[in-house]
PAZAPA-4460 file (N, C-alpha, C; in steps of 0.05 Angstrom, whole numbers, plus 32768, in hexadecimal, padded with zeros to 4 digits):
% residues 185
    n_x    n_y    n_z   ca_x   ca_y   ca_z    c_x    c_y    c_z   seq   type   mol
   8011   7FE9   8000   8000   8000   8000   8012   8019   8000     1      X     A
   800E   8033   7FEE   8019   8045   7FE4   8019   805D   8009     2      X     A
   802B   8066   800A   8022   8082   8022   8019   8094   8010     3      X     A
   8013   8095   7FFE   8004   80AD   7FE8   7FEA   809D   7FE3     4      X     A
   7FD6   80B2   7FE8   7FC2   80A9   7FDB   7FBE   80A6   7FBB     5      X     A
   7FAA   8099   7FAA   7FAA   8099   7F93   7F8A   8093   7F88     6      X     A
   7F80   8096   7F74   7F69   80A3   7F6B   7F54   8082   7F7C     7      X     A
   7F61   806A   7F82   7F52   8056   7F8C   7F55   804F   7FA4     8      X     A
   7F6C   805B   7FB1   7F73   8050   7FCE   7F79   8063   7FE0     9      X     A
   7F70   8066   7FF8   7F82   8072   8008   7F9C   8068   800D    10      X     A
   7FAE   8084   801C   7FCA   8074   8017   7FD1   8071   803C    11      X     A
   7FE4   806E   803E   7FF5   8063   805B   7FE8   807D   8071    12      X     A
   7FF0   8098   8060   7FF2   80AB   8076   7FDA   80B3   807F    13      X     A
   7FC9   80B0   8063   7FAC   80B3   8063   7F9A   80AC   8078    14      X     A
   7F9F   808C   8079   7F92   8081   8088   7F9D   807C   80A5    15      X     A
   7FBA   8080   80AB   7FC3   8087   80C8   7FB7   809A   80D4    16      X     A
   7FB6   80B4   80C4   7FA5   80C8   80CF   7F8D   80C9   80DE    17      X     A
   7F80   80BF   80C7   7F5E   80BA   80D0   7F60   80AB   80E4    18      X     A
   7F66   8089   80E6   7F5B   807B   80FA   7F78   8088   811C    19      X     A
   7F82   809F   8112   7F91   80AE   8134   7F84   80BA   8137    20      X     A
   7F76   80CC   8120   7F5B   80E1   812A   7F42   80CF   813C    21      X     A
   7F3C   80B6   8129   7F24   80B0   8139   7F24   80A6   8152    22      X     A
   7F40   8096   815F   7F3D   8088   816C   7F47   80A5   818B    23      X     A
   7F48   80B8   8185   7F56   80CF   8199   7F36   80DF   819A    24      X     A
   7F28   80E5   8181   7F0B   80ED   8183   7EFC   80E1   8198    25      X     A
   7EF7   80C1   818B   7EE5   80B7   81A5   7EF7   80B6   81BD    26      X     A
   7F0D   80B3   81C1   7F13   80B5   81D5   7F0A   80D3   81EE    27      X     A
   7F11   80E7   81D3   7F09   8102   81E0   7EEA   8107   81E7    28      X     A
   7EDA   80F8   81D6   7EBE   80F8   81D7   7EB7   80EE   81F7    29      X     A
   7EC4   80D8   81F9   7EB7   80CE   8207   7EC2   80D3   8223    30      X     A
   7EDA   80E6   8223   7EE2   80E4   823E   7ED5   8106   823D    31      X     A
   7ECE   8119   822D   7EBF   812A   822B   7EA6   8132   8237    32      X     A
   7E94   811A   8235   7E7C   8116   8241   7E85   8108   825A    33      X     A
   7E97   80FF   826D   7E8D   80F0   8285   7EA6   8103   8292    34      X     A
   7EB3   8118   828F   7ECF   8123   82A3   7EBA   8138   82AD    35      X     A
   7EA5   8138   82A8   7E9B   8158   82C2   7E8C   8142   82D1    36      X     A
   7E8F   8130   82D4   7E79   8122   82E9   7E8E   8112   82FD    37      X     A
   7EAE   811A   82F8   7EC3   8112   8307   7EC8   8123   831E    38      X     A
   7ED0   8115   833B   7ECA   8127   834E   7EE3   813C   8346    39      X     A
   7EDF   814F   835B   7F01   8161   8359   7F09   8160   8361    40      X     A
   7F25   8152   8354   7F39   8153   8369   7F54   814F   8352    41      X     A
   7F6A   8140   835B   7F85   814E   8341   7F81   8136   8323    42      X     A
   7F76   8124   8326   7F69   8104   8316   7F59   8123   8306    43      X     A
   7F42   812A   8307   7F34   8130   82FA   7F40   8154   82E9    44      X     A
   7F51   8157   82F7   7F61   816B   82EA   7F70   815F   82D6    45      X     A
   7F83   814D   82DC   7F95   8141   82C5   7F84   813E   82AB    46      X     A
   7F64   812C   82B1   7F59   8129   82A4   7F56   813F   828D    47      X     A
   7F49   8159   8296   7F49   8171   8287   7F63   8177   8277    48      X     A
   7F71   8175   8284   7F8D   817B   8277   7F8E   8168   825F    49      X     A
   7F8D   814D   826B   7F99   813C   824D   7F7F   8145   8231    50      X     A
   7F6B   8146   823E   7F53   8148   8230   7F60   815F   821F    51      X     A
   7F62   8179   8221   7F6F   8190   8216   7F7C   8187   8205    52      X     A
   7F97   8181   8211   7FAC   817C   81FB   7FA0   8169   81E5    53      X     A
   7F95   814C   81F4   7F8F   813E   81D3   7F76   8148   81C5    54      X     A
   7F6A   8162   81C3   7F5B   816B   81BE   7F6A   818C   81AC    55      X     A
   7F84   8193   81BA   7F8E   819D   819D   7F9E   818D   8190    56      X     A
   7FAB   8176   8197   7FB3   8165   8187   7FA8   8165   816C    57      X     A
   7F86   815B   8176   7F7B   814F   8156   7F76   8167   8147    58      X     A
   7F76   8185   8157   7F71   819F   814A   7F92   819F   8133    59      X     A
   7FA3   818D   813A   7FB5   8199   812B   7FBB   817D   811A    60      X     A
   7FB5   8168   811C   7FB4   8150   810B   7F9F   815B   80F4    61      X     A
   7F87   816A   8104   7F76   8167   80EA   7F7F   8182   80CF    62      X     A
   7F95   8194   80DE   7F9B   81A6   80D0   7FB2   8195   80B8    63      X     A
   7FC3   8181   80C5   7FC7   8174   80B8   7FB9   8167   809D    64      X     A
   7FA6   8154   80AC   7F9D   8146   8093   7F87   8151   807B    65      X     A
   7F84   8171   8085   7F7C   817F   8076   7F93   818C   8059    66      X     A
   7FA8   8185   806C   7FC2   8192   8054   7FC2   817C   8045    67      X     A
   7FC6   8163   804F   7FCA   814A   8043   7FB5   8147   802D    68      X     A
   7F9C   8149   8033   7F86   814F   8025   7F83   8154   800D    69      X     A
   7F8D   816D   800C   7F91   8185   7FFB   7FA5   8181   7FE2    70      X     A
   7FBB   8171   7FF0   7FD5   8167   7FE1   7FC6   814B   7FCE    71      X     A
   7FBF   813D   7FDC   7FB7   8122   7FD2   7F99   811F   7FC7    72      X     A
   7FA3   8109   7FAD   7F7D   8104   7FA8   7F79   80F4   7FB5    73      X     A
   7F58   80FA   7FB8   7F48   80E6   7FCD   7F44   80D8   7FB7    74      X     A
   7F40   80B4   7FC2   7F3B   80A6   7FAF   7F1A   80AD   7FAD    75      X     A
   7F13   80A8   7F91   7EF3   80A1   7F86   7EE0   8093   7F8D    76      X     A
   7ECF   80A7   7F90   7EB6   8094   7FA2   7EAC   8076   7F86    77      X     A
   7EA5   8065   7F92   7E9A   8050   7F79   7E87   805E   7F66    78      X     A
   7E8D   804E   7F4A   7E80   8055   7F31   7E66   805B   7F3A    79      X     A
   7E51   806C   7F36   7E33   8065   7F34   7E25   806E   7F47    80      X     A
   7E3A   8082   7F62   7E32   8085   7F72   7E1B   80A7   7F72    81      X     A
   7E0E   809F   7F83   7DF4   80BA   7F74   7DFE   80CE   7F7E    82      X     A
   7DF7   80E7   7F6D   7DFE   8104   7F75   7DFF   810D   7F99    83      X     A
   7DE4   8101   7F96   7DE0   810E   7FBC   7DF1   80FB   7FC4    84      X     A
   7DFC   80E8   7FC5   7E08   80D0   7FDE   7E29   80E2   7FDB    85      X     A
   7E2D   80ED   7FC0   7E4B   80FD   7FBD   7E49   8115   7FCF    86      X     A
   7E31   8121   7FCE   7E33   813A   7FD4   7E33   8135   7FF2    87      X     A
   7E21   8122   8001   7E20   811E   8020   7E3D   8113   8022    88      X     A
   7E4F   8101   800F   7E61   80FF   801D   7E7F   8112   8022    89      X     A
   7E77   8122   8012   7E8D   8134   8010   7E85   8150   8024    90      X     A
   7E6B   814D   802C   7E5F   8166   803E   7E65   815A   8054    91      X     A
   7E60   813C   805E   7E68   812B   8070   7E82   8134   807C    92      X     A
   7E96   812C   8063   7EAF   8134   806B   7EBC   814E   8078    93      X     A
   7EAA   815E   8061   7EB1   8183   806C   7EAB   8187   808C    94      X     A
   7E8F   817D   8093   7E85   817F   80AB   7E99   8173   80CB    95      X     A
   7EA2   8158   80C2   7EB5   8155   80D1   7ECF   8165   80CB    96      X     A
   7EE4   8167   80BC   7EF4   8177   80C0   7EE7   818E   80CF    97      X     A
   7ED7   819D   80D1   7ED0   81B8   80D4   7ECA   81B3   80EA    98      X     A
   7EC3   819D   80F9   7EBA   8193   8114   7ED2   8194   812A    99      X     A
   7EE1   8187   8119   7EF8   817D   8128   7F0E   8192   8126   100      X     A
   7F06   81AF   8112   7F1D   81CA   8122   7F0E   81D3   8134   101      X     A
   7EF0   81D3   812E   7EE1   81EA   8145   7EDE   81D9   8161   102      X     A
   7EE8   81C8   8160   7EE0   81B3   8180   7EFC   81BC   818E   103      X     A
   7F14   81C3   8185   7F23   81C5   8196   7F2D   81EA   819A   104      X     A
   7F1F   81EF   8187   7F1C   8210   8181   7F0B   8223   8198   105      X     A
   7EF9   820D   8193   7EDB   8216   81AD   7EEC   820F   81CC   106      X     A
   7EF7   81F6   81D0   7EFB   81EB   81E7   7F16   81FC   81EF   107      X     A
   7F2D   8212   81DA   7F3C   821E   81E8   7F30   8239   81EF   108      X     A
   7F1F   823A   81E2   7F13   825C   81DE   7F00   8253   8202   109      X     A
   7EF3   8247   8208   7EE5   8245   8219   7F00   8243   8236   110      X     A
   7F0E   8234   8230   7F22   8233   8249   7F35   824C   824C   111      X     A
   7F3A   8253   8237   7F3C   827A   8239   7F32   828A   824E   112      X     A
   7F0E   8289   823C   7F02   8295   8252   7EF8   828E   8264   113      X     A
   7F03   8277   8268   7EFA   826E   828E   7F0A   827B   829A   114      X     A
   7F27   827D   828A   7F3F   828F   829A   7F4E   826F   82A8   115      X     A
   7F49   8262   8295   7F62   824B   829A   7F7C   8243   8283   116      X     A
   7F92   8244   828D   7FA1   823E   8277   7F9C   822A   825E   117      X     A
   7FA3   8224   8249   7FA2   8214   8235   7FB9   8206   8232   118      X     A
   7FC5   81EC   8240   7FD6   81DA   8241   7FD3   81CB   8225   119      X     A
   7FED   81C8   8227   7FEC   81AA   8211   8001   8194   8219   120      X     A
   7FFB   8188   8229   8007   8176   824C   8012   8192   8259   121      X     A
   802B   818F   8268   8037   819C   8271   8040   81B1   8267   122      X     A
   803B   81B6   824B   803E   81D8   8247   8020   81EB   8242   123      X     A
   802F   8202   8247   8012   820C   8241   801E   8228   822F   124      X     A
   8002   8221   821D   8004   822C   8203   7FF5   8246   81FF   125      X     A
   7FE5   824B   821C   7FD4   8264   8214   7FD2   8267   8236   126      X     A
   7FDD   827C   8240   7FD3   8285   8259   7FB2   828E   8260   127      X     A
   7FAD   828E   8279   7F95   828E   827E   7F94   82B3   827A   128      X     A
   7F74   82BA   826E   7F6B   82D6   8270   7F6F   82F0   827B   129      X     A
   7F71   82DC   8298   7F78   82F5   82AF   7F57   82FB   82BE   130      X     A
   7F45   82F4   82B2   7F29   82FD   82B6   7F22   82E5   82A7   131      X     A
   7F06   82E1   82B8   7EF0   82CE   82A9   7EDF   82E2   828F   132      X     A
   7EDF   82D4   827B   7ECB   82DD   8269   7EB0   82CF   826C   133      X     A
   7E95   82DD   8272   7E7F   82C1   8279   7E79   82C6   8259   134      X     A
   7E75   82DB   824B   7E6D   82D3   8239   7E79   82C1   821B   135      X     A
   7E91   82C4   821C   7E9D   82AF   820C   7E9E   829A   8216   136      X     A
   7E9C   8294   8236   7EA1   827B   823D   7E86   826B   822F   137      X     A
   7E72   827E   822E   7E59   826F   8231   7E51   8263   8214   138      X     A
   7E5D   8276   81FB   7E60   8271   81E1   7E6E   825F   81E2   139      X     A
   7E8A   825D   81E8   7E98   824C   81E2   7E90   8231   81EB   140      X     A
   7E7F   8225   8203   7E79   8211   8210   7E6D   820C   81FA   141      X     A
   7E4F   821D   81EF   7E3F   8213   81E6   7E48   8207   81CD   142      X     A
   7E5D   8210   81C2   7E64   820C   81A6   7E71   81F1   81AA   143      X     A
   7E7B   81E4   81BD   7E8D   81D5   81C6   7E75   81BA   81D1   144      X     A
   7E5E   81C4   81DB   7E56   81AA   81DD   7E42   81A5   81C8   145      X     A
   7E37   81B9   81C1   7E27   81B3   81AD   7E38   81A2   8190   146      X     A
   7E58   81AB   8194   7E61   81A2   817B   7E64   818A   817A   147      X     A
   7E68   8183   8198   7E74   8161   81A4   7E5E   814F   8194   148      X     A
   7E3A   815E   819F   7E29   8151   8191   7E2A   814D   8177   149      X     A
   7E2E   8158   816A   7E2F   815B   8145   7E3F   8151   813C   150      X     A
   7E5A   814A   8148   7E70   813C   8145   7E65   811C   8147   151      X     A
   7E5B   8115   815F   7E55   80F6   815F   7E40   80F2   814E   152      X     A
   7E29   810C   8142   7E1D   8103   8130   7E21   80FA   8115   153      X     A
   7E35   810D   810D   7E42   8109   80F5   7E5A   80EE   80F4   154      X     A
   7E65   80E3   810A   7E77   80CF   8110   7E60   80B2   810A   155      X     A
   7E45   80B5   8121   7E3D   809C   810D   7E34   809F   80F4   156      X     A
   7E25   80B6   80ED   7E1A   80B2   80CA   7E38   80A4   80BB   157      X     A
   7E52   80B3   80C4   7E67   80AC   80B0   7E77   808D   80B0   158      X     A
   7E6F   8079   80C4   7E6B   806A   80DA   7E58   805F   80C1   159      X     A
   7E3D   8064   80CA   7E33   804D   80BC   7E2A   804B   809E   160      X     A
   7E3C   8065   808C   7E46   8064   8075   7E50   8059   806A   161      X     A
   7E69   804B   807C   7E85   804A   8070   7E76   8020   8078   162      X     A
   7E63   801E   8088   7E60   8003   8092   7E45   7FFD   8072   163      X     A
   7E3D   8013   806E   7E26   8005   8061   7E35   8002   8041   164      X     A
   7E46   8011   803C   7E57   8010   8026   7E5C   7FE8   8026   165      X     A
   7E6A   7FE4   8041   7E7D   7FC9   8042   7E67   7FB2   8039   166      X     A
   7E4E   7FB8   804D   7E3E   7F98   8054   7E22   7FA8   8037   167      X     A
   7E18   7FBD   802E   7E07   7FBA   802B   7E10   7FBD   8008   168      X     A
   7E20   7FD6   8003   7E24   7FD8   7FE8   7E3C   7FCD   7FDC   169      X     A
   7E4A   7FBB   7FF1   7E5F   7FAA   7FEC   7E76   7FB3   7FD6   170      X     A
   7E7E   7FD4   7FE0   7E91   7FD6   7FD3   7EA7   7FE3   7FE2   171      X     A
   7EC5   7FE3   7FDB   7EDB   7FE2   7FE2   7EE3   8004   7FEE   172      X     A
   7ECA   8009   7FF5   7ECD   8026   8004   7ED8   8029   8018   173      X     A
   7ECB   8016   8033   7EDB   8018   804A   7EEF   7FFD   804D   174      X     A
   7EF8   7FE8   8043   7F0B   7FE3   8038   7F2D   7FFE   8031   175      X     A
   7F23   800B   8025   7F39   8025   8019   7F44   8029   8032   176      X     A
   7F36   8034   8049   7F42   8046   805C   7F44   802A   807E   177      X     A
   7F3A   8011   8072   7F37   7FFB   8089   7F4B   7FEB   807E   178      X     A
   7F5A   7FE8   8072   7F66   7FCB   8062   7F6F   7FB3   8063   179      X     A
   7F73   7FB2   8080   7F6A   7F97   8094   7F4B   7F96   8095   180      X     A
   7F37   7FA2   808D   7F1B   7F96   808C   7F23   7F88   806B   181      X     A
   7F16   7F71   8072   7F10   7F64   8055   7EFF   7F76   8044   182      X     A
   7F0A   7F72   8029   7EED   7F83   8019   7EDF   7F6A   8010   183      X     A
   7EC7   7F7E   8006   7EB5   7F67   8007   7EAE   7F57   7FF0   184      X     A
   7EA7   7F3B   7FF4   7EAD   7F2B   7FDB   7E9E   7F35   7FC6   185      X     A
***
């Protein structure tokens, strides 16, 4: 398998990308929704912290695989495929990238204006305000959890795109970016 993509396959770097993005997403998703219900104490701080950093992490992977993107053809969706299924899947796509700058965009802008620094582990990359902002904090939350929602929505539709491609339209779609999944006979 090529590290360059080409008009039928994804290539090496292609697909390293994606499945470090997804498997640091849900990770972030999900420790996202259950770290405010952690008592307080220095466990549930660390928590926030790591959460941060791998949360600009993927802000800067996805700036990555946006360049990568840009450089490389995406392989071709299968022959025959209908207008709308191209257009949802390429709006699909926009939507996540665009998810995944504003999720860590919202989440530093909001820790700003809590007036807490912005770590990325042990360094920190943006000092705290000096003052609480309530009203950006309150934008920025909202943008931040509402996005979390829209993110897992768009994660299963793309989820069970890439599954109904395999078992239902039996073609070598998610195969491309799985390649230890068998494609299908």
């Amino acid at each position: 398998m090529p590290y360059r993509n080409t008009h039928e396959h994804w290539g090496r770097i292609s697909i390293a990308l994606h499945w470090l993005t997804a498997v640091l997403v849900l990770g972030l998703l999900l420790v996202g929704f259950l770290m405010e219900s952690l008592p307080n104490n220095l466990f549930k701080r660390d928590v926030y912290v790591w959460h941060k950093s791998f949360g600009l992490i993927v802000g800067a992977l996805t700036l990555l695989r946006i360049g990568w993107r840009l450089a490389q053809p995406a392989p071709r969706l299968p022959g025959g495929t209908p207008v709308w299924k191209r257009l949802a899947a390429h709006t699909g796509h926009a939507g996540l990238y665009l998810l995944l700058l504003l999720m860590p965009i919202s989440g530093a802008l909001y820790n700003y204006a809590a007036n807490f620094r912005t770590p990325l582990f042990d360094l920190t990359l943006l000092e705290p305000a000096g003052s609480v902002d309530r009203e950006l904090r309150s934008i920025a939350g909202t943008l931040h959890e509402w996005g979390a929602w829209l993110l897992v929505a768009l994660l299963v539709a793309h989820t069970a795109a890439a599954l109904s491609h395999h078992y239902r339209l039996k073609d070598r779609v998610l195969h491309r970016m799985a390649p230890w999944i068998r494609p299908p006979a």
